[in-house]
C-alpha positions as a printed NumPy array, in Angstrom:
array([[ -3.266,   5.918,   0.087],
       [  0.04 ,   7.645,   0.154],
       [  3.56 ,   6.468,  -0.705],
       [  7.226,   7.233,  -0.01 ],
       [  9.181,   6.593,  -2.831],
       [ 12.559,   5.591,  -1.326],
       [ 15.444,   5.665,  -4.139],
       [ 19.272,   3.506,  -3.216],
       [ 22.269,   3.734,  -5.605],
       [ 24.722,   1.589,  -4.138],
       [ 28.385,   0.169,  -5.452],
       [ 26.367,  -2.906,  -7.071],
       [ 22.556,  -2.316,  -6.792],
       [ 19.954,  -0.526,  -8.377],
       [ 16.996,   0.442,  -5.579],
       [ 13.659,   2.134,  -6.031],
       [ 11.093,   1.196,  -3.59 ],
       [  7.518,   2.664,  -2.543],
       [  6.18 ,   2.143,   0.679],
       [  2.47 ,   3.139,   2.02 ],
       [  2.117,   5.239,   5.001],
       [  0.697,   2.273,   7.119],
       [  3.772,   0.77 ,   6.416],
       [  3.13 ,  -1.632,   3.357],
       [  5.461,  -2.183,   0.258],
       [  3.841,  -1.388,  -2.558],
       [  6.973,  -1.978,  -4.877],
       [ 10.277,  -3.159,  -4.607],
       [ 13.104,  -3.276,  -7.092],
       [ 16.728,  -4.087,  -6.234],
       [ 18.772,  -4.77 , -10.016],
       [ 22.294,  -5.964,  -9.578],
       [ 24.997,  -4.439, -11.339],
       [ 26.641,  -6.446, -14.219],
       [ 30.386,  -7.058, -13.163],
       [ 32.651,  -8.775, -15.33 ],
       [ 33.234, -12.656, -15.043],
       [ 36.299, -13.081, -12.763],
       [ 36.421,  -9.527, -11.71 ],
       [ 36.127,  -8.377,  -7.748],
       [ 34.073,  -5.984,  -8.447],
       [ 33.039,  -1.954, -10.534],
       [ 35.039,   1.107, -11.007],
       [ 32.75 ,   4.021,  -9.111],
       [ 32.55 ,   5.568, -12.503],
       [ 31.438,   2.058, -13.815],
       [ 28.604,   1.583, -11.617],
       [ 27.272,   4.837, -11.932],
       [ 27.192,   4.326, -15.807],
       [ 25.064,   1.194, -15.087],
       [ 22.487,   2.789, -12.665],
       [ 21.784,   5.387, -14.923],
       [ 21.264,   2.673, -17.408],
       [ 18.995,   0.473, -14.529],
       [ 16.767,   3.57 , -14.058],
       [ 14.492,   3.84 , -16.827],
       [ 13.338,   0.869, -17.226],
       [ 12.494,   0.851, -13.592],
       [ 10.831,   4.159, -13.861],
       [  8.6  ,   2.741, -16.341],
       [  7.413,  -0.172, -14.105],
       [  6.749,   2.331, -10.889],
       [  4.454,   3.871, -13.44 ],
       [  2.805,   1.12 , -14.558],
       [  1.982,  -0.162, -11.032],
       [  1.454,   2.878,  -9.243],
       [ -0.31 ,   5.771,  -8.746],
       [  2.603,   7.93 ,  -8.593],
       [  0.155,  11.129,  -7.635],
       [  0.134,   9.229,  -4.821],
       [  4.08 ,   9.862,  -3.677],
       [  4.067,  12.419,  -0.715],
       [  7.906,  12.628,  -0.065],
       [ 10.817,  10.97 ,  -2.037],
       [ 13.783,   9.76 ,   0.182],
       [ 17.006,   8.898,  -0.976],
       [ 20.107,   7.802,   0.421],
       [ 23.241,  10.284,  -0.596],
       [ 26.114,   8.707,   1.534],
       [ 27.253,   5.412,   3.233],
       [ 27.38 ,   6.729,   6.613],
       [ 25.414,   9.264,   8.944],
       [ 29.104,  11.07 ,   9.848],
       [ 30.429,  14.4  ,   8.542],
       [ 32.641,  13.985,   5.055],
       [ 31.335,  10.234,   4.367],
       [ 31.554,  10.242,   0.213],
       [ 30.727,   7.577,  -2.238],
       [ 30.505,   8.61 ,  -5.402],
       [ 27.352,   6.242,  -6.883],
       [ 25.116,   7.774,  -4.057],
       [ 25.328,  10.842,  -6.243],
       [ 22.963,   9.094,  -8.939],
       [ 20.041,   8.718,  -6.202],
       [ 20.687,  11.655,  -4.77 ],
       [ 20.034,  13.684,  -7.728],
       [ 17.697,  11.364,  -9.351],
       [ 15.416,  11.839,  -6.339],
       [ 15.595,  15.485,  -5.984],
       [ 14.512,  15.479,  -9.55 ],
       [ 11.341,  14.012,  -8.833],
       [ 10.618,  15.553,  -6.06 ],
       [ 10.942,  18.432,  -7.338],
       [  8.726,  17.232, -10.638],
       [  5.906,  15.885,  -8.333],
       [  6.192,  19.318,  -5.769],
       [  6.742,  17.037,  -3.081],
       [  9.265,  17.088,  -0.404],
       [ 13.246,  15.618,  -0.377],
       [ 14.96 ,  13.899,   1.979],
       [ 18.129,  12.162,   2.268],
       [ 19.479,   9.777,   4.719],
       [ 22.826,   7.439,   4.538],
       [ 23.189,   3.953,   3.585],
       [ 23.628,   2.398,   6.488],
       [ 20.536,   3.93 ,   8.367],
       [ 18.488,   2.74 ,   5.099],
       [ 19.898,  -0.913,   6.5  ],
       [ 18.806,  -0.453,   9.814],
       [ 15.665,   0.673,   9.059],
       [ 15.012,  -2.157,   6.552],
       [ 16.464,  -4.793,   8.934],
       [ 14.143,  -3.471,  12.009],
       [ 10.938,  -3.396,   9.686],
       [ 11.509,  -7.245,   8.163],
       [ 12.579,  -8.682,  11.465],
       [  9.573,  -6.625,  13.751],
       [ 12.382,  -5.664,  16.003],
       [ 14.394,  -4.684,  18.11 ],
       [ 11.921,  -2.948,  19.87 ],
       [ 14.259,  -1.458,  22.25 ],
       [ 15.222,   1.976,  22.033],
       [ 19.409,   0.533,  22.189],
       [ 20.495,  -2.385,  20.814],
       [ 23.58 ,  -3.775,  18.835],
       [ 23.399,  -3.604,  15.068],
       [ 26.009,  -6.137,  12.868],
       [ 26.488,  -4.405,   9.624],
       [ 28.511,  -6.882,   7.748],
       [ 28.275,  -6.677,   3.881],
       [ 31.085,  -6.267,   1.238],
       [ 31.628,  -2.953,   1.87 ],
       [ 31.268,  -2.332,   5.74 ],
       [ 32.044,  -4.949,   8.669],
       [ 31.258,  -3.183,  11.523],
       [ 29.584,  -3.86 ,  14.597],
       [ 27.017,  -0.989,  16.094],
       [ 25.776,   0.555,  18.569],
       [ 22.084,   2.006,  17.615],
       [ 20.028,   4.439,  19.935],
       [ 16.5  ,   5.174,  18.239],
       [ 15.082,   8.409,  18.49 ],
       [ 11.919,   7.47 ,  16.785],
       [ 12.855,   9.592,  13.7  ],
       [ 16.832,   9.438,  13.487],
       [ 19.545,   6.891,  14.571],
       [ 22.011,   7.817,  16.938],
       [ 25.051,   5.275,  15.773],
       [ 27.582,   4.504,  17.519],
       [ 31.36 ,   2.119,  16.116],
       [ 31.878,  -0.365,  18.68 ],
       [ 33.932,  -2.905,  16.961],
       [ 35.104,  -2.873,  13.233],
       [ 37.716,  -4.96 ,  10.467],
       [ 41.08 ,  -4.347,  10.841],
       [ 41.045,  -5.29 ,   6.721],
       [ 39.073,  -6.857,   4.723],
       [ 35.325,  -6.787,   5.04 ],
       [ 33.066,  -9.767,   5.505],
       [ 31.807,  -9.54 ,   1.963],
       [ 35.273,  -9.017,   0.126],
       [ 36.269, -12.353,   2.   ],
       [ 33.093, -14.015,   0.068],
       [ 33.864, -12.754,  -2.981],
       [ 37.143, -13.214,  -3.264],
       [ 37.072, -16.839,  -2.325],
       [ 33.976, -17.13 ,  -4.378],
       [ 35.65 , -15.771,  -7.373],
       [ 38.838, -17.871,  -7.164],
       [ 36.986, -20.64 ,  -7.255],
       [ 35.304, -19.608, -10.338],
       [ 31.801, -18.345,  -8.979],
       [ 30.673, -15.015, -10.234],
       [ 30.439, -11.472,  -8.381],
       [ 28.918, -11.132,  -6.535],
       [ 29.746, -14.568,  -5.401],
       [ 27.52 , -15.215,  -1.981],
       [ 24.366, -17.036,  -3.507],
       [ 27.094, -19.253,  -5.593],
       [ 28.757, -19.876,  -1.959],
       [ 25.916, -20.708,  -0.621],
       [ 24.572, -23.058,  -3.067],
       [ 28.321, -24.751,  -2.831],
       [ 28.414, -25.155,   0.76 ],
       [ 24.884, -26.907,   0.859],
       [ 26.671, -30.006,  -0.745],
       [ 30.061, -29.931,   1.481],
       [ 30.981, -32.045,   4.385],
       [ 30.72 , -30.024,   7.235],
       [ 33.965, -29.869,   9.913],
       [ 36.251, -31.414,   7.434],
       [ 38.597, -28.23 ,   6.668],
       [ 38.581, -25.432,   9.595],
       [ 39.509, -22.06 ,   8.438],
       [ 41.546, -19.846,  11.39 ],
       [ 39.25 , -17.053,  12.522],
       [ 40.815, -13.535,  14.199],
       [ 38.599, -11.85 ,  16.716],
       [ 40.954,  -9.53 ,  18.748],
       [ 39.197,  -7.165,  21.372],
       [ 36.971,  -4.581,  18.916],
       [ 38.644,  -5.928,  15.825],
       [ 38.113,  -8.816,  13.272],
       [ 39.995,  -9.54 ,  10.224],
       [ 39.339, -11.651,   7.22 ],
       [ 43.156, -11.191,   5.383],
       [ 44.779, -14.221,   7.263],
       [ 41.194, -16.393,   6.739],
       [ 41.275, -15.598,   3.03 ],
       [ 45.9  , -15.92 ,   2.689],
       [ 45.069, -19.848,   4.514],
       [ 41.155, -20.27 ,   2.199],
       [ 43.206, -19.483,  -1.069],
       [ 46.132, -22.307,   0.272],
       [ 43.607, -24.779,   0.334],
       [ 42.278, -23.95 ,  -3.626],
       [ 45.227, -24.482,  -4.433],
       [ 46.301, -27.134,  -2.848],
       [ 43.429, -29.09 ,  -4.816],
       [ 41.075, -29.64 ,  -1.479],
       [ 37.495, -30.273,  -2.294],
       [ 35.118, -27.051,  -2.823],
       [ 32.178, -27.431,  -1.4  ],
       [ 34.401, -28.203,   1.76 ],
       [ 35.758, -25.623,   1.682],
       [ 32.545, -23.326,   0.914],
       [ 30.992, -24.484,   4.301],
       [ 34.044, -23.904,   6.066],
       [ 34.02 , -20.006,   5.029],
       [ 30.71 , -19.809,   6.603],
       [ 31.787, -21.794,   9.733],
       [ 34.91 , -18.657,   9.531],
       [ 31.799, -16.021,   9.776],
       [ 29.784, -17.555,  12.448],
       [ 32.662, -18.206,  14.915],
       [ 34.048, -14.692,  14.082],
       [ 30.556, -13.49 ,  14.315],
       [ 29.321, -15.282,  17.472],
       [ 33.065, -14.09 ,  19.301],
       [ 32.422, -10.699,  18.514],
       [ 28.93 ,  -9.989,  19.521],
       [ 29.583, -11.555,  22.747],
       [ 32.423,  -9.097,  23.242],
       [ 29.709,  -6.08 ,  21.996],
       [ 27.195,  -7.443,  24.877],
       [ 30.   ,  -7.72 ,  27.353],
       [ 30.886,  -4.205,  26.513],
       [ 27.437,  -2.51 ,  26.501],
       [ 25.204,  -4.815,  28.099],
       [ 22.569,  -4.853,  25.512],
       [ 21.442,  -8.059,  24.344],
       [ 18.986,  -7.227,  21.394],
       [ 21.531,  -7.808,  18.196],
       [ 19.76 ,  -6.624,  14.814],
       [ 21.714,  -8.098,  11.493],
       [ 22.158,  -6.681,   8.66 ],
       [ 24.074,  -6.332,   5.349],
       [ 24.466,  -8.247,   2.136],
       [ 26.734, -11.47 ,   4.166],
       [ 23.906, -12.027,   6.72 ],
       [ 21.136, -13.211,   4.154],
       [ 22.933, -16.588,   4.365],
       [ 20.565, -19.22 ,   5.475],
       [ 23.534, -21.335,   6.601],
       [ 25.42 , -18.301,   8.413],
       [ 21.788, -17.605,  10.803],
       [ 21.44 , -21.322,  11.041],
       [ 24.931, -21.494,  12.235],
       [ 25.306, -18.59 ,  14.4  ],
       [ 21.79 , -19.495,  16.102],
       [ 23.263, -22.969,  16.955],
       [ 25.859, -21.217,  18.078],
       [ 24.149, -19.473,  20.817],
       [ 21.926, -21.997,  21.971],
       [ 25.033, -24.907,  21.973],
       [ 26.815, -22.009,  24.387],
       [ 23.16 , -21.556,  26.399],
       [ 23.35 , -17.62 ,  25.568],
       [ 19.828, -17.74 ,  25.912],
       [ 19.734, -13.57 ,  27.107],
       [ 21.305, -12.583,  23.42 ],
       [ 18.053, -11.89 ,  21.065],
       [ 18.982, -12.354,  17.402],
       [ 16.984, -10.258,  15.228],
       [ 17.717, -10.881,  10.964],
       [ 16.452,  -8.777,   8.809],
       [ 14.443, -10.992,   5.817],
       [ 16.765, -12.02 ,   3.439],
       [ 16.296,  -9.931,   0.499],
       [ 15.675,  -6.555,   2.676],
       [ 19.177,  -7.66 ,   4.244],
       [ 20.477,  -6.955,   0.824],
       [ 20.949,  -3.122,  -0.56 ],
       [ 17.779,  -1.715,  -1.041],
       [ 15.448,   1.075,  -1.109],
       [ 12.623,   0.007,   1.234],
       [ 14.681,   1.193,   4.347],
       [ 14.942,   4.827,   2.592],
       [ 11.249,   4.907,   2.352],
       [ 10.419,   4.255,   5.618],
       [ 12.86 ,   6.971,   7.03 ],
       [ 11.243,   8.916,   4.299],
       [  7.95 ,   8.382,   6.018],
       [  9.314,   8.97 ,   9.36 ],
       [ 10.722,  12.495,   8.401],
       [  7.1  ,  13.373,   7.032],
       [  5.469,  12.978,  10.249],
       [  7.903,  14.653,  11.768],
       [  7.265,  17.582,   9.262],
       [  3.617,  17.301,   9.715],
       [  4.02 ,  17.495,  13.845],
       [  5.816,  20.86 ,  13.16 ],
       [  3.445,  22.201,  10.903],
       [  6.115,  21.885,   7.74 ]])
């Protein structure tokens, strides 16, 4: 059996993941970086101190588990997005870190962006879309952006259709999470919040404006109502009624727009339980029975490593086709 060992430094998770070539996960590790109580967040400097802590430790388990004679290629993602001159800093860390071991093992390198890593995850966990277009809703704390995706088997082909005009779906979580006391990353604290408030009683203004959505005015009014002493978990369930209605307005613009109907969802925000619950109610309420919603599985929605792998495995083949 041979792995790809998929590596994912993002701003505030540690990912190392090893997939089998018939497409099984053999290991998965995704370690959250430590912020600060009441802080919105890590210096890029910061979080690259802390993965470089993360990684030994997690080394040492791979080891333990696996066979690592067994890796055939190491993939690692070395920038958020597939463009020319995207730069984060912290995908440095897995970039080298994996062309280290490649190069240890005598195996091959590749490297492919954060955000394909998301779509590849997302397709994988959900079995689908299995069209070769479909819409992709990246929404996470660091990218809100809605996508179009053509899949040419062993690259994506991505396409901006729709994007924030400020704040990103996650920074609205967290910031509201956090002024309420929750820590960062605050979503799971949210979540567990807005299970025990009563839903409808507070409703948060939501902007959806042709290709755009913004979160500044929903988080200006959210932060009115802290202070103004209204109950919490209210108003926890009313930020996730703010991301379905946002959400549900601004696919159906992307459908209108492109005519694809397959939506694939991804990112850190969408492995809320009550935002999919929501959003498919949404749907069916409005009798949008063509629109296919496709989630990835919670924790693969998350950053991780898993999607790396499988690109990892996919560039292989492709190698192997050619004779490389």
């Amino acid at each position: 059996m041979r792995y790809a060992l998929g590596i994912d430094t993002s701003c505030y998770t540690t990912s190392f993941a090893l997939v089998s070539f018939e497409g099984k996960i053999a290991y998965n590790s995704q370690v959250i970086l430590e912020v600060e109580r009441g802080k919105l967040g890590l210096r890029q400097s910061n979080a690259i101190f802390k993965h470089l802590q993360n990684i030994p430790s997690i080394s040492e388990d791979i080891v333990k588990k696996v066979n690592t004679k067994k890796i055939a290629i190491v993939c690692s993602t070395t920038k958020p997005r597939p463009v020319a001159n995207s730069y984060m800093p912290v995908f440095l860390v897995s970039n080298v870190i994996g062309k280290v071991i490649s190069d240890f093992l005598g195996v091959p390198f590749c490297s492919v962006s954060h955000q394909e890593s998301h779509i590849m995850a997302g397709k994988y966990s959900a079995k689908g879309p299995n069209s070769n277009e479909f819409l992709s809703v990246h929404f996470s704390g660091g990218t809100s952006e809605l996508l179009k995706i053509s899949d040419f088997q062993k690259t994506y082909e991505i396409e901006i259709i729709g994007n924030t005009q400020d704040l990103h779906a996650g920074q609205f979580v967290d910031r509201i999470g956090v002024a309420m006391g929750l820590d960062f990353p605050a979503g799971a604290g949210l979540e567990k919040m807005a299970n025990l408030g009563e839903d409808g009683a507070i409703t948060i203004p939501t902007f959806v404006r042709g290709d755009k959505i913004g979160f500044s005015g929903a988080e200006t009014y959210t932060k009115k109502l802290i202070e103004s002493g209204h109950r919490k978990e209210d108003i926890a369930i009313s930020v996730y009624n703010c991301l379905a209605d946002t959400l549900y307005k601004w696919i159906k613009k992307g459908t209108e727009k492109t005519g694809l109907t397959d939506i694939l969802l991804v990112g850190g925000v969408t492995s809320s339980h009550i935002l999919r619950k929501k959003l498919c109610a949404k749907f069916k309420k409005e009798q949008d029975n063509n629109i296919r919603l496709f989630f990835a599985d919670p924790k693969l929605a998350k950053d991780n490593a898993v999607g790396a792998a499988l690109l990892g495995i996919k560039h292989y083949e492709g190698m192997s086709c050619y004779g490389g």
